[in-house]
N, C-alpha and C positions, 0 to 999 in steps of 0.2 A: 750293692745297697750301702749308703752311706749310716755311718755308726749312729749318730745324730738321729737318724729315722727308728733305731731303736731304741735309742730311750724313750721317746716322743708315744712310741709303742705300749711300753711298757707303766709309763705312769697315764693314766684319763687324761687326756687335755682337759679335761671341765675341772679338774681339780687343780691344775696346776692354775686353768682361769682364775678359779677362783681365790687360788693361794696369793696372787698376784693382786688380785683385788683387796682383801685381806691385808695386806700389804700395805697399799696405796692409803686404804681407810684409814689405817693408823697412822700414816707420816701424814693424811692432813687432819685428825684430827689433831696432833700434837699441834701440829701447825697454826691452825685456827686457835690452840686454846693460847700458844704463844704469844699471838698476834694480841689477845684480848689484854694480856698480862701488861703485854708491852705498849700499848693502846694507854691503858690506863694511869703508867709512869708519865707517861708524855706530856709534857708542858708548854712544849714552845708551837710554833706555827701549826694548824691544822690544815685540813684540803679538803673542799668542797669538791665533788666532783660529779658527771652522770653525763646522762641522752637526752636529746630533747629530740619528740618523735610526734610525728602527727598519728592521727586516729587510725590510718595502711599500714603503720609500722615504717613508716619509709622516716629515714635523717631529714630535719629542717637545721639547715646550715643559715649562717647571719642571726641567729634569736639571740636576743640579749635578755641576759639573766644578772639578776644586783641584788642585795640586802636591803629592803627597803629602809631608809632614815639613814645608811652610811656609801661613802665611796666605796663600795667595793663590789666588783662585777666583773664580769666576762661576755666573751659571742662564740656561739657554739660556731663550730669548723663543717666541712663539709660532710663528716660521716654523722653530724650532728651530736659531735663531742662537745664539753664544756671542762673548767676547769677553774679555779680560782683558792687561792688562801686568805686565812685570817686565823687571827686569836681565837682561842677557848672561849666562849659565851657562855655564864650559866642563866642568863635572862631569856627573854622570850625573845625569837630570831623568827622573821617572815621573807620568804626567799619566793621574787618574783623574777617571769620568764614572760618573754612578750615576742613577737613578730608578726610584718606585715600578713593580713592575711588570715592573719590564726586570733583566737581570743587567750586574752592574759590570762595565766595563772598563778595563783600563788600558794606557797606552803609553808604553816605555820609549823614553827618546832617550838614549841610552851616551855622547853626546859634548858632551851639551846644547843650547844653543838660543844663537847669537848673530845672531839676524837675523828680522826678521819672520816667521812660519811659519803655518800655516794645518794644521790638522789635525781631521779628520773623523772619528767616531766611528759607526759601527751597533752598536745594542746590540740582543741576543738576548732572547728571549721569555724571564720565569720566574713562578713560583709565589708568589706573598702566602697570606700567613696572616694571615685576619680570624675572629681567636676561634677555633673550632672549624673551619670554612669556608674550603676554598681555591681561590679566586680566579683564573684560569688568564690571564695577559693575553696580547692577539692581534694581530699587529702585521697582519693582515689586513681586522683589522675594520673598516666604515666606521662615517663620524661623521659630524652633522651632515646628513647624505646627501648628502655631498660623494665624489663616486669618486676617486681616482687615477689619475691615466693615467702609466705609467712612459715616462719620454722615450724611450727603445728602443725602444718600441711603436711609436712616432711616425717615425722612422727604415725599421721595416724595414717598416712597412704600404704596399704596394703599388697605384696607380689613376694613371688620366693626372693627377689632382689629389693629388697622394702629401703628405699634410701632416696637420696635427691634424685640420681637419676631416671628413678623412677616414677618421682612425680613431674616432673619438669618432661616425662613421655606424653604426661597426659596434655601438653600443650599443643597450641595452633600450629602448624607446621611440624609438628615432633613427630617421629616413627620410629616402631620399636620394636621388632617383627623377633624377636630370640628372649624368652624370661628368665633363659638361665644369665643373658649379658647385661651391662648394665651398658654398653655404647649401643647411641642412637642415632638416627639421622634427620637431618635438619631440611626442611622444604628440597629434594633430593640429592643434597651433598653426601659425600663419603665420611665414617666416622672420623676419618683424621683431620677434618675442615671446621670439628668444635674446638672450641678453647675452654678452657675449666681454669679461672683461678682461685688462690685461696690467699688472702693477707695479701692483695696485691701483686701477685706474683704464679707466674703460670708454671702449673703442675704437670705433669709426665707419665705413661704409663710403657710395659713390656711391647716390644715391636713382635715376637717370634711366635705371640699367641697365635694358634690355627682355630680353635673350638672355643665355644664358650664355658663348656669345661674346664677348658684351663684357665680362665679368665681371674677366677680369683675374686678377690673384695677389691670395689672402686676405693679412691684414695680419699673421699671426705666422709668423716666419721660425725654421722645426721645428732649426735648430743653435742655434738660441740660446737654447732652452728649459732652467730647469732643472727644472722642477715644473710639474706641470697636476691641477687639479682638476675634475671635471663636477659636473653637478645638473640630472638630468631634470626637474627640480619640485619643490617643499616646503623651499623652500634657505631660511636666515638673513635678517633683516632687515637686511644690513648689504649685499645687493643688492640694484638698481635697482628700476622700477617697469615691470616687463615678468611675462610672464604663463607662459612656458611654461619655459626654463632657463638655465642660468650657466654660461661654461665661463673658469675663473681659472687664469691664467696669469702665472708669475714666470722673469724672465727669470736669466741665469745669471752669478756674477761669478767670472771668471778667476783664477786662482791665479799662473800664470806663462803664458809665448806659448803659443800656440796657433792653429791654423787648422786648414780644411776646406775642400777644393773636389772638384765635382761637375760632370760634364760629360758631355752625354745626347743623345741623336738629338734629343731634345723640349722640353728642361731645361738649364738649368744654374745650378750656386751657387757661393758661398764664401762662407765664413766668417772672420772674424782676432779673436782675443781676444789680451789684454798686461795685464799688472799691472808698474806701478812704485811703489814704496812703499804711499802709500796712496791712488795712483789705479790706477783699472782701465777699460777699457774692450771692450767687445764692436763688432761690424761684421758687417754680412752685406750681399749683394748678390744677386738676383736674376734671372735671363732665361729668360723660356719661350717657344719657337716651336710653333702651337697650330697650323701648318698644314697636315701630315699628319694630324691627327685630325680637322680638319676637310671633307679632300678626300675621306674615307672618308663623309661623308654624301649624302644625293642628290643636292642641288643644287651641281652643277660653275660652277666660275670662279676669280678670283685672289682668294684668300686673302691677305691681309698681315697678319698682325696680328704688333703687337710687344708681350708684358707686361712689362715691368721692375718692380724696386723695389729701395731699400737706407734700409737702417734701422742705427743705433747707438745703442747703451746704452751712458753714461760716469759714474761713481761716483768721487767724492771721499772719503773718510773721516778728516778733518784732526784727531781727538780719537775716542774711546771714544764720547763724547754725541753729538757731531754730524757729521752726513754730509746731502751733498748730491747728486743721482744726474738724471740728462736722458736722456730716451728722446725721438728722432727718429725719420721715417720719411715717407719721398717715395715717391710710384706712380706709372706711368705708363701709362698705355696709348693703345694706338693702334688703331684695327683699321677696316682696309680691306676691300671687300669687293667686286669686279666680279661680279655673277654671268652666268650665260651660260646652263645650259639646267640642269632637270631632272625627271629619269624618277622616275616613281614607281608600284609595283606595290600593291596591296591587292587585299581581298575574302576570298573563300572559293575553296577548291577549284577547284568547279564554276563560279562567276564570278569571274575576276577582271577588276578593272578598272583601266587604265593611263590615268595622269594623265601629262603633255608638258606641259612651259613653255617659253618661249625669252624670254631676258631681256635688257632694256635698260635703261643706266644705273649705278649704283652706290652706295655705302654707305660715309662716312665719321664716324665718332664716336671722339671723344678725352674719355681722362677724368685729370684731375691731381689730386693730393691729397696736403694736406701735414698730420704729425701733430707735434706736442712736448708733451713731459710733464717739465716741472720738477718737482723734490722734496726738499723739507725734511725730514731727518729730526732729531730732537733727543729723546735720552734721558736725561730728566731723571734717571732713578733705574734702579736695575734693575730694578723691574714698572711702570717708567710711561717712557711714552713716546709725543711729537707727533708727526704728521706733517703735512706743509703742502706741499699742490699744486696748480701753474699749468698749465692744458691749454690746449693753442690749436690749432682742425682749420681746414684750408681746403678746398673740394672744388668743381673745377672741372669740370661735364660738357656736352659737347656729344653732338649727337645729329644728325647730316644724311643726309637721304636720298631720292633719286628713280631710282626703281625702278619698269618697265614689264615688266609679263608676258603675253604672250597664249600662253593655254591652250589645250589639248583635253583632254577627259576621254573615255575610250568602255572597252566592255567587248570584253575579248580574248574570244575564242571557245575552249572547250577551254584555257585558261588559256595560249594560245602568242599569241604577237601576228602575225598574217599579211601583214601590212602596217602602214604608215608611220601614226601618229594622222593625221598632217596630211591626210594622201590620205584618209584616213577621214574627214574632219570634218562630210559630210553626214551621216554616222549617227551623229556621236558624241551623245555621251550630253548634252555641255554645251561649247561654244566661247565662246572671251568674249576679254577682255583687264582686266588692270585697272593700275592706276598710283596709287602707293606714295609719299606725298613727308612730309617731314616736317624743320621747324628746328627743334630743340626746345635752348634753355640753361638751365643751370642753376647756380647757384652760391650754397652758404650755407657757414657759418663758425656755430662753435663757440666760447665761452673760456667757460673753468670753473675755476674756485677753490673750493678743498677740506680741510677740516681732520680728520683723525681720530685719536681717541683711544683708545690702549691702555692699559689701568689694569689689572694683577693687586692683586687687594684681598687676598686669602692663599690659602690651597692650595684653597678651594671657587670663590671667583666670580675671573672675568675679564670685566670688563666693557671691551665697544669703543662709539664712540657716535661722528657723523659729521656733519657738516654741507658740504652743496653750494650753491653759487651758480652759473648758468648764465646765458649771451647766446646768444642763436641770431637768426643775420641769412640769410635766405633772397632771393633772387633770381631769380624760376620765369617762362623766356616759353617758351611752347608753342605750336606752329604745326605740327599733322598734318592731311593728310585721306587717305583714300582714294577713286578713282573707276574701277566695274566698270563693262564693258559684255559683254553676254551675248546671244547671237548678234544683233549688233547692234541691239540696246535696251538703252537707259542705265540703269540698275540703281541705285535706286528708277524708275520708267518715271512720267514728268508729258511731259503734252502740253504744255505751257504752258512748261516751265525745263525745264534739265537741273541734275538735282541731282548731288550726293556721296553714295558711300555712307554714309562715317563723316567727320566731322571732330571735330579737339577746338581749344578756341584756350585761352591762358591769356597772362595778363599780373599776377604779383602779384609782392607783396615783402613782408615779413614782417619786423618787429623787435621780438623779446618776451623773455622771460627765464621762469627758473623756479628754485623754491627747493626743497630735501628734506633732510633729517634723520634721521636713527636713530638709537637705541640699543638695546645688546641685551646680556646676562648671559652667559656659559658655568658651567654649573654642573655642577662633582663631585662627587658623592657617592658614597661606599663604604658599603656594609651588607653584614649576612651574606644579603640577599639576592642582592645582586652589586651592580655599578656602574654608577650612570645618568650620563650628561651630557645634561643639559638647556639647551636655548637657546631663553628668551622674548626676544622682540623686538618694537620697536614702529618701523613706518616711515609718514613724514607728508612730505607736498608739495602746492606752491603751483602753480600754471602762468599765470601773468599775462594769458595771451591771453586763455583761456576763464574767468578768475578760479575755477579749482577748487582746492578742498580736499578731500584725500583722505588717509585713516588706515589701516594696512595695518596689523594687527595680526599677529604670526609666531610660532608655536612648533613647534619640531621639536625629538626626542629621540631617544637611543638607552640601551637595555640590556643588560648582559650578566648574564642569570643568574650565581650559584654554582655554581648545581648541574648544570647544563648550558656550561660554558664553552667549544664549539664551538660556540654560538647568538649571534645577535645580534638583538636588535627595534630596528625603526626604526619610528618616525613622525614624520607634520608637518600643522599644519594651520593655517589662516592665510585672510587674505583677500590678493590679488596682483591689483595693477591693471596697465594695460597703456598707460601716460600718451601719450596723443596725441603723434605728430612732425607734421610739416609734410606727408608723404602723408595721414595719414589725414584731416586737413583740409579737405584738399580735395573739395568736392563740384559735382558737372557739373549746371550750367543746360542751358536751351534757348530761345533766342527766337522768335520770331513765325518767320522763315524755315526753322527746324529745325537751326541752328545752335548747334554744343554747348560753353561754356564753362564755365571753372572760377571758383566763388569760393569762398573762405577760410569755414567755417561755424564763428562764435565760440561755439555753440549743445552746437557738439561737447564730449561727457564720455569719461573712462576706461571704457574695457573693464573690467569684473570678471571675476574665479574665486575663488570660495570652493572652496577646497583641502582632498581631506583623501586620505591616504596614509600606508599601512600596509605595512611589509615588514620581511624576514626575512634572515639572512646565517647559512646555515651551511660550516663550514669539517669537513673531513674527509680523509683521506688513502688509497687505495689504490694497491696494489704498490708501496707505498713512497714517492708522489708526491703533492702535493694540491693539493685541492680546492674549491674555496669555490659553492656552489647558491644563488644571490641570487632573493628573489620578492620583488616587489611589486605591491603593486593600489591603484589611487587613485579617486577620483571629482573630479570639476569641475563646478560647476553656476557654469555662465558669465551673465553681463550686462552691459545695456548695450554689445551686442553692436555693432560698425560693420562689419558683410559686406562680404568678398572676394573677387574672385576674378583666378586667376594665369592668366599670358600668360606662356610658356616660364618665366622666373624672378622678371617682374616681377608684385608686388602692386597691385592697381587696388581701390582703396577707396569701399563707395557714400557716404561720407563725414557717415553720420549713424549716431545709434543706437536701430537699430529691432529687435533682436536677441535672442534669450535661447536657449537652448540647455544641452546637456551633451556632457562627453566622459569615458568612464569604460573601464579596461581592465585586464588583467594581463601582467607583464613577467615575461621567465623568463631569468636569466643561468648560463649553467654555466661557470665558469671554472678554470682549473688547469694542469699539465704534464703534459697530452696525449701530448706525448713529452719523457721525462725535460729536464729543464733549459732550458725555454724554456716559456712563456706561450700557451696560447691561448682562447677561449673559442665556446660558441656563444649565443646569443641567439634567442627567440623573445616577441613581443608581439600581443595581442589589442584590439583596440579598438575600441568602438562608440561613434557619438556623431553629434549629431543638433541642427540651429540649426532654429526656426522665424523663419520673416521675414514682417510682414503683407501681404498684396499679394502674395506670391512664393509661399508654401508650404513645407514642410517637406524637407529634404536635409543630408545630410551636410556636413562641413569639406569646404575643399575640401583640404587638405593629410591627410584621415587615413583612410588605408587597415586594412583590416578587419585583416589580418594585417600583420606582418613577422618575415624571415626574417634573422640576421646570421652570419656563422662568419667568425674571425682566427683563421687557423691558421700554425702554423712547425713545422716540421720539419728535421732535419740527413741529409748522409748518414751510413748506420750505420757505426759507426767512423771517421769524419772529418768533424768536424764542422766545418771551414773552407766546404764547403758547404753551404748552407743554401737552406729553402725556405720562401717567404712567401705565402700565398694568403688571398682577399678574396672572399667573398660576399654575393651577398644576392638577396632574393626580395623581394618585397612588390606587396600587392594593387591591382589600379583604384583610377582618381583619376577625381575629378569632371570630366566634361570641358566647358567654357563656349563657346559662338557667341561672339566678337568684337562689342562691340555698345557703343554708348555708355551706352546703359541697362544695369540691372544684371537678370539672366532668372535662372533655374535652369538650371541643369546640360541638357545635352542629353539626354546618356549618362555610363554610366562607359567610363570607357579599360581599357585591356590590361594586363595586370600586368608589371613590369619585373622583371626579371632578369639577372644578371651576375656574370661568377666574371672575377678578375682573378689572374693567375698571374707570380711572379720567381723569380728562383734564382740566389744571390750567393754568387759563388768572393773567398773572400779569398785573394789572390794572392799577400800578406806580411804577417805581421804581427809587428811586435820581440821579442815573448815567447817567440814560437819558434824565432827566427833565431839567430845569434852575430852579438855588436855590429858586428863586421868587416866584417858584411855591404854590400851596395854599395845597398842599398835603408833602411839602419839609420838614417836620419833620417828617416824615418816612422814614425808609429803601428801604422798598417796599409793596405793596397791592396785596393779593393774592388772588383770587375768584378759586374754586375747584370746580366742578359735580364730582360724584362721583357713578357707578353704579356696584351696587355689585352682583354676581351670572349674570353675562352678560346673560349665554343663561339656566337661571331658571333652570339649575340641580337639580331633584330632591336626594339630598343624604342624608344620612343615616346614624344615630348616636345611634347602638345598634337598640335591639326588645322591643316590648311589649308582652307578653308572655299570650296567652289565653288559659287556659285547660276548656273541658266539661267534665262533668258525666261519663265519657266514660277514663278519663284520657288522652284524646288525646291533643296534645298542638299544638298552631299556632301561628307563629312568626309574630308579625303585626308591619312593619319598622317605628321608629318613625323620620320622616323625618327634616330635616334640614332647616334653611330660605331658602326662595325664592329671587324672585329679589327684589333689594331695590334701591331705590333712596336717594343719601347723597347731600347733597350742604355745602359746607366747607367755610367761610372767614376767612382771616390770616390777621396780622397787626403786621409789625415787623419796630423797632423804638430804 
């Protein structure tokens, strides 16, 4: 045991949380009082600055904003940034914002402007006239088929993994079948065909995870969000080379202090954001104890696990052109695991049958990972603007384990158990023991260098275009076997040896690089038949290992009729590769003893999907409230397929491409206020799809179930709306279920459909808007108290088998079930 684990021991982590916090509070309160100090002396130049936002939250890019009665102005940029300088004013100053589309507003400052200020504009939907023809514009509508996810969403969504990726499960095509993980699957791709970025630039997670146990905290920390974007598929050229979605993510820059902390039976966070002049910075810190939700599963023992992480964003702004901006972020994890005994019931009615372990041994795996993201920003002009960035990932994982089980499996009679398995073991159905051991390390490293360009050429085209350079140094030694015995015969049974059931061994290292590219157009156009934005794109990449060249050709559109302007058409269609990492690589030998290794196969190509996808957004309002009815249907005829299949969360690759297939579906979103003044939606998706493998035969993904089921609901109480209520559903169909085996087989069966309603209810306890300043609580925002109860009606579900063979070679699939109901209690404190 590493020393490090006892300190960590011996002092509370919640104290140390909080000392941390503590901490942070007072370097920005200094901060911010600094700022004020220094604010004050300030004489020469000021800066106007903010967002100009329609009524979705979503950036309007091209709005011009001016002083009324002087030259001085700006045009917000694509994230719908603005920016401009002037003189100290102590007269009255009225700051107007206008774009096509939208109605003007303006805002008066009565005493003028002597200090830096920072002002935010939403501007209301209005009416164009094109000739004859008017135009109705919607700040609802999507682009690009990029969704929106409003940060608040992200905040009040409810699950033991409460964060973006858990709201973004509740989407059309989304599945999300394990609540201890926060990876998902996308209309039925594999979790590694998402892309997650943050500030432009795509994020990373542990390769060596097997459980969702180990999984740890995702790497965007939900207070420091200011904007999220989704893309179930048919997205922009100007993302990666992955196959199934994109989920863009901008972090938020502080205006003055700020903080947030949260503090939970299961959880806990903070947050501290500070702006002085023209630096700002964001902070969050993370702790989750996962050990009540895990003692709620069958197999009893000590649980330890710790997930930490803290992350900061720090932005420079030293001129109007240039800004330089660093995003950090450190994880940790630990997780311990003694196990001791576990009960497990299945069957039917009329059989069931009781599986008994009794365990020896234990389970320790640590995983570290360090991310940075430098960034250049320099605006040349007002429609043209560089960016230039340096990413560096490090990811440290370890894996150990020796672990002895001896079973009994036998069937209760009458569905009661009358006696002890053990006492039974001459009639059980199957007695064995088997022994679990495994050293597995791993460690690679990432640095990327990145240039991109924003160029507005005039009110039609915006053109962006990108270039990447990568290193990736990998470090993979693998050391597993398993070995059963089943009532006493060694399992494989040779007279001559005794074998292992499974082993795998690996010893490689990896150093190679890879290069890509894009560009791509936004294009407006206005007619009297309405307004299209069209975006072609072209994306191309190198990958040095396997020397591939690959051209990803992209176009997606959108229209709004005239004549219909509560309609919107969407399409996209493209070719979307899904470029090799270091898992899929890899592919399992065997030698002359039946010994299974891994080597690196240079042989290996990109996955395809030719893409095409058609959908609809209409928006409409009853009893006063609305609505927006999203369809879409797409097709994917995939190739160069490399077949997978999952073990709790881990992807196991047969690491060649012998594949082709489809996946083809319809998405149905109904979104709106369900009850006046708050957001919910429900979702429904259909999918069929279908890989042939030679040698194997034909079967579905293993990630895509025929249906799914989503519902985000919020609710207040009637007439007081400080309470509030958040609830989380979902349903979705059987998944393939896979024998453990070094070889790669078909599916056995399918599994059992999952189900799960997760239920909170949040009393704001204060908040300043209602109070009087004098109040003894008036240095707060607001007080939030949360209940919080997870698995409402105790679903027993199911996350993969435990696999029993006897002497007999007969095998029984024993479901290893999923938590139960939990109880959470949440405080928040935002200030």
């Amino acid at each position: 045991m590493h020393a490090g684990y006892y300190i960590v021991r011996q002092v509370p982590l919640r104290y140390c949380f909080l000392g941390i916090f503590a901490l942070l509070a007072f370097l920005g309160f200094r901060l911010s009082a600094q700022e004020n100090t220094d604010k004050r002396e300030q004489l020469g130049v000021i800066r106007i600055h903010g967002f100009i936002k329609d009524r979705g939250g979503e950036p309007i890019s091209l709005a011009s904003i001016r002083v009324v009665g002087k030259a001085i102005g700006a045009v917000s940029d694509l994230k719908g940034a603005y920016s401009f300088t002037l003189y100290p004013h102590s007269d009255s100053l009225t700051i107007e914002t206008s774009c096509i589309g939208y109605k003007s507003v303006s805002k008066n400052l009565p005493n003028g402007v002597k200090q830096d200020t920072r002002i935010d504009f939403t501007l209301p939907d209005a009416n164009l006239m094109l000739g004859a023809v008017t135009v109705t514009a919607s700040s609802s509508k999507q682009k690009s088929n990029m969704e929106t996810v409003k940060a608040e969403h992200i905040k009040a969504v409810v699950g033991p993994s409460a964060g973006i990726e858990t709201l973004v499960s509740t989407y059309a095509g989304v599945t999300q079948q394990n609540e201890l993980s926060s990876q998902y699957s996308v209309r039925g791709g594999s979790y590694d065909e998402n892309m997650v970025y943050v500030n432009g630039m795509e994020v990373f997670r542990p390769l060596l995870v097997r459980s969702a146990q180990q999984e740890g905290l995702s790497f965007v920390q939900p207070e420091m969000i200011r904007s999220v974007n989704f893309s179930a598929g048919g997205y922009t050229a100007e993302y990666g080379d992955k196959m199934s979605s994109v989920l863009d993510i901008r972090y938020r820059t502080p205006a003055r202090f700020e903080a947030n902390i949260g503090m939970g039976l299961q959880n806990d966070h903070l947050y501290i954001g500070a702006r002085k002049g023209k630096f700002s910075i964001i902070a969050g810190a993370r702790f989750k104890d996962g050990r009540s939700m895990l003692k709620s599963m069958d197999t009893k023992g000590e649980y330890r696990p710790i997930y930490l992480d803290g992350q900061t964003y720090a932005q420079y702004e030293w001129s109007p052109q240039w800004k330089i901006s660093f995003l950090g972020n450190v994880s940790f994890t630990h997780y311990s695991f003694i196990p001791q005994t576990r009960e497990t019931r299945f069957g039917t009615i009329n059989r069931v049958k009781n599986l008994k372990v009794y365990f020896d041994g234990q389970e320790q795996d640590r995983f570290l990972s360090f991310y940075g993201n430098m960034q250049l920003t320099y605006r040349q002009q007002q429609d043209l603007t560089h960016i230039l960035s340096f990413v560096g990932y490090n990811s440290r994982e370890q894996e150990t384990y020796d672990i002895e089980g001896s079973y009994f499996l036998a069937d209760l009679e009458g569905g009661e158990s009358s006696q002890d398995p053990v006492g039974a073991s001459l009639s059980a159905l199957a007695t064995g023991s088997n022994l679990e051991h495994a050293r597995n390390n791993l460690n690679y490293s990432i640095a990327t260098t990145n240039y991109t360009l924003l160029w507005t050429l005039n009110d039609t085209h915006t053109l962006k275009a990108g270039l990447d350079l990568r290193g990736e140094w990998v470090n993979d030694r693998i050391s597993e076997w398993s070995k059963l015995d089943s009532a006493g015969y060694n399992i494989p049974h040779n007279t001559d040896k005794i074998n292992v059931l499974y082993n795998l061994y690996s010893d490689n290292q990896l150093a190679t690089a890879r290069a890509s590219a894009y560009i791509q157009d936004k294009i407006s156009l206005e007619s009297s038949m309405g307004i299209w934005q069209l975006y072609p794109g072209l994306r191309t990449s190198f990958y040095a290992f396997t020397k591939e060249l690959i051209f990803s050709p992209r176009f997606v559109f959108a229209f709004s009729p005239s004549n219909l302007s509560k309609l919107t058409l969407r399409g996209a269609t493209g070719l979307y590769y899904q470029a090799p990492f270091y898992k899929e690589l890899r592919k399992v030998h065997q030698d002359e003893s039946g010994n299974n290794y891994i080597l690196l196969n240079k042989k290996i190509r990109s996955q395809g999907s030719l893409h095409f996808l058609l959908a609809s957004d209409y928006s409409f309002s009853m009893a006063g409230r609305k609505f927006r009815f999203t369809t879409e249907a797409y097709f994917k005829y995939l190739f160069h397929l490399n077949p997978y299949r999952i073990e709790n969360v881990k992807v196991r690759y047969l690491g060649d491409n012998v594949g082709r297939g489809y996946a083809m579906g319809l998405d149905f979103k109904l979104y709106g206020e369900f009850v006046p003044d708050v957001d919910s939606w429900i979702t429904f998706s259909l999918l069929k799809s279908k890989q042939v493998l030679p040698g194997i035969g034909t079967m579905p993904f293993p990630n895509a179930p025929l249906y799914n089921f989503s519902l985000f609901f919020q609710d207040y109480f009637p007439g007081f709306k400080p309470i509030r209520l958040s609830l989380r559903a979902a349903l979705s169909g059987g998944l393939p279920q896979f024998k453990p085996s070094a070889s790669f087989e078909a599916p056995m069966f399918k599994g059992k459909a999952y189900s799960r309603v997760d239920l909170g209810v949040t009393y704001r306890l204060f908040e300043k808007s209602r109070h009087h300043k004098q109040h003894w609580l008036s240095w707060l925002n607001y007080l939030d108290l949360s209940v919080e109860l997870f698995n409402l009606f105790d679903n027993a579900n199911v996350s993969g088998y435990y696999w029993i063979t006897d002497a007999h070679q007969n095998q029984f699939a024993v479901p290893n079930y999923l938590t139960r109901r939990q109880l959470n209690i949440h405080l928040v404190l935002d200030f």
